[in-house]
C-alpha positions, 0 to 999 in steps of 0.5 A: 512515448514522449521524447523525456522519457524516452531519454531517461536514462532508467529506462532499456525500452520504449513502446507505445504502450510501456516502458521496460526497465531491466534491473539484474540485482537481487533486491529492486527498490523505489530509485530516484531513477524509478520514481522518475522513469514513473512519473515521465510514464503516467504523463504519457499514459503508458505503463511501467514494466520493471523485468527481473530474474525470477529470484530477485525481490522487490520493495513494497514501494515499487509493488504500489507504483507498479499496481497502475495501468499498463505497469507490470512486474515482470519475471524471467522464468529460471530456465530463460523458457518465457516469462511470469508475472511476479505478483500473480504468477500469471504467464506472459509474452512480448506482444510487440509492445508489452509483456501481456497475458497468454490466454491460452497459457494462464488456463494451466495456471500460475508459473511452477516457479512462482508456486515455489515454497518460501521458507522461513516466511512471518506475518505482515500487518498492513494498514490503510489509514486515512486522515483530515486535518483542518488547514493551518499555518501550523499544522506539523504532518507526520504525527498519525505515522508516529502514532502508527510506529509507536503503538504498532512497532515500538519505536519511531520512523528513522527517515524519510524520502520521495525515493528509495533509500529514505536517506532524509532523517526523519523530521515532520517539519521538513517533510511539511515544508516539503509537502507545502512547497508543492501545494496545491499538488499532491505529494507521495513521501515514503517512510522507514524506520525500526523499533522492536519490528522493521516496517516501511510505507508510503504518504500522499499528502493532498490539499482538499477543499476540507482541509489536507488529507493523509493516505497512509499505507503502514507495513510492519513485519512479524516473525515465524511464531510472532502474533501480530498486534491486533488487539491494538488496532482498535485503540489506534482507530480510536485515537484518531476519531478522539483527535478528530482526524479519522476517515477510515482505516483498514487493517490487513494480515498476510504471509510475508518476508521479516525484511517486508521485501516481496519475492516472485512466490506466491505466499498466501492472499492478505485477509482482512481484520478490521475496519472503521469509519470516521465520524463524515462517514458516520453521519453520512449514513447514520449510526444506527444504519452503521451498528445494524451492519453483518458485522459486529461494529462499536462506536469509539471517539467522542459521544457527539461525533462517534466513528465506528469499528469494525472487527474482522477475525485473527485474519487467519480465515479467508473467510473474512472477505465475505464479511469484508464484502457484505460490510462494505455493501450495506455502508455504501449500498450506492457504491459510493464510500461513506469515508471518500 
C-alpha cells in the first residue's frame, strides 16, 4: 500500500490488498479518520475492511462506503471461534491478506450469530433520488434534500458534513460553496436532521457536461406499528419533474432500527416500492414504450416533458423485485439506463 495510508493513524493493518481498522465501541460511525483511511484506500486500489465485535452496529454512511471493492464489514464471532460478515452473515477467515469467504464453510449458512432475532425492530424508507440542475452562477444546492425532509419527515436537515458527526448547521450556501470550491471533482457530503421522524443520508454532487448532477440517498426511520409514508412518493417524484430536475427515483422498504444504525443481524431484504423516470429517460425511450411496461406506470410532470411513475406495492411482498426486474428490462432492454 502506499506509504500515506500506511501511515494513517485509523489504520491497525495493512496488506496488499486491504486494510484493516479495528474499532472496540458500540456504535461505529463515518469519522474524519474514516473518511480518510477511505479515500487513501481506493487511490491504492485496495479494500477497507472495518473489524468489530458482533454486537457493535454501524451507520448507514459507513454501510455505503464499505459496499466498494475489496471493503468488508467484518464481525468477530461471540465466542472469539472465527469471524462473519456483518452485512451478509457469510463466514470468513484470514487469508494473509484479508478477510475472505470460506467456501466450504458459507455451504452451512450465514452465522448462528448473525441470524439472531432483533427486538423492537420499525421500517426504514430508502430512497434513491437523482436530480439535474442546469449550471449557474446562482444556483443554491441542497433544496431536492429539504423537499425530501419536509414531505417525508416533517421537518428539515439540522447539519451537514463530509464525516460523521455533521457538526456544520445546515446551510445550502455553504455546502454549495463547498461543492463549487472543489469543481470540476465530485463531492460526497452527508446530512442529518429530525422532524417527527429521524433520518440521515448522503449527496454526490457532480459537474457534468449538462449541468450539475445530485445523487441522493434518504434514509427515514419508522417505528414498530408506524406505516411508512408511501402515498407521498408520487407527488415527491412528481414535484421534481414539475420543476425539471428528475432523473429518476427509486423508493425502497425494509426492516430496520428507529436510530437508522445497522447491527450485524439479518433483518429482513429491502423491497422495492416504486420508481419513476424523468423526462431524458422518457424521450430516450419513448412515453408510449414507457406506459406499455409489466408495471402499472403514470405520467406526472409537464404535459410537453412528461416523467413516468412507477408503483410497486406496500413493499411488504418480496415479490416485488420480480416486477422491479421485469420494469427495469423492458426500459433498458440494451442494458443501458434511460435515467444514466
Amino acid at each position: 500500500m502506499s506509504e500515506p495510508a500506511f501511515l494513517h493513524p485509523a489504520v491497525d493493518l495493512v496488506t496488499d490488498k486491504v486494510a484493516v481498522v479495528i474499532q472496540e465501541r458500540a456504535v461505529v460511525p463515518l469519522s474524519a479518520w474514516l473518511v480518510d483511511a477511505a479515500s487513501a484506500c481506493a487511490k491504492a486500489g485496495q479494500g477497507l475492511q472495518i473489524l468489530t465485535s458482533a454486537d457493535a452496529r454501524i451507520t448507514p454512511a459507513l454501510r455505503a462506503t464499505l459496499a466498494g471493492p475489496g471493503s468488508r464489514w467484518v464481525v468477530r464471532e461471540p465466542d472469539d471461534s472465527g469471524f462473519f460478515d456483518g452485512l451478509s452473515g457469510v463466514p470468513l477467515a484470514w487469508d494473509g491478506s484479508a478477510f475472505a469467504v470460506v467456501p466450504e464453510r458459507a455451504k452451512a449458512g450465514p452465522s448462528p450469530a448473525f441470524a439472531r432475532p432483533v427486538d423492537g425492530l420499525g421500517d426504514h424508507l430508502l430512497l434513491d433520488v437523482k436530480v439535474l440542475h442546469e449550471a449557474a452562477l446562482d444556483l443554491t444546492l441542497g433544496e431536492t434534500v429539504e423537499t425530501l425532509a419536509r414531505v417525508l419527515c416533517g421537518g428539515a436537515p439540522a447539519g451537514w458534513g463530509v464525516a460523521e458527526p455533521a457538526v456544520n448547521p445546515w446551510e445550502r450556501p455553504a455546502l454549495t460553496e463547498l461543492c463549487h470550491r472543489r469543481s470540476p471533482k465530485s463531492t460526497w457530503l452527508m446530512f442529518t436532521g429530525s422532524g417527527e421522524r429521524r433520518f440521515i443520508g448522503g449527496a454526490l454532487v457532480s459537474r457534468v457536461t449538462s449541468g450539475v448532477k445530485e445523487e441522493i440517498t434518504f434514509l427515514a426511520g419508522f417505528g414498530p406499528g408506524e406505516e411508512p409514508p408511501l402515498d407521498r412518493l408520487a407527488g415527491l417524484a412528481s414535484g421534481f419533474a414539475d420543476a425539471g430536475v428528475l432523473l429518476s427515483m427509486t423508493a425502497q422498504r425494509t426492516r430496520g432500527r428507529m436510530d437508522l444504525t445497522h447491527p450485524a443481524r439479518w433483518c429482513g431484504a429491502p423491497v422495492p416500492v416504486g420508481l419513476a423516470i424523468g423526462a431524458e429517460g422518457v424521450r430516450e425511450i419513448g412515453l408510449e414504450h414507457a406506459l406499455a411496461a409489466p408495471a402499472e406506470g403514470r405520467p406526472i410532470g409537464p404535459e410537453g416533458a412528461p416523467a413516468v411513475w412507477y408503483g410497486l406495492g406496500d413493499g411488504r411482498d418480496s415479490g416485488a423485485w420480480s416486477c422491479f426486474s421485469d420494469l427495469l428490462k423492458h426500459l433498458r432492454p440494451e442494458g443501458v439506463a434511460p435515467t444514466a
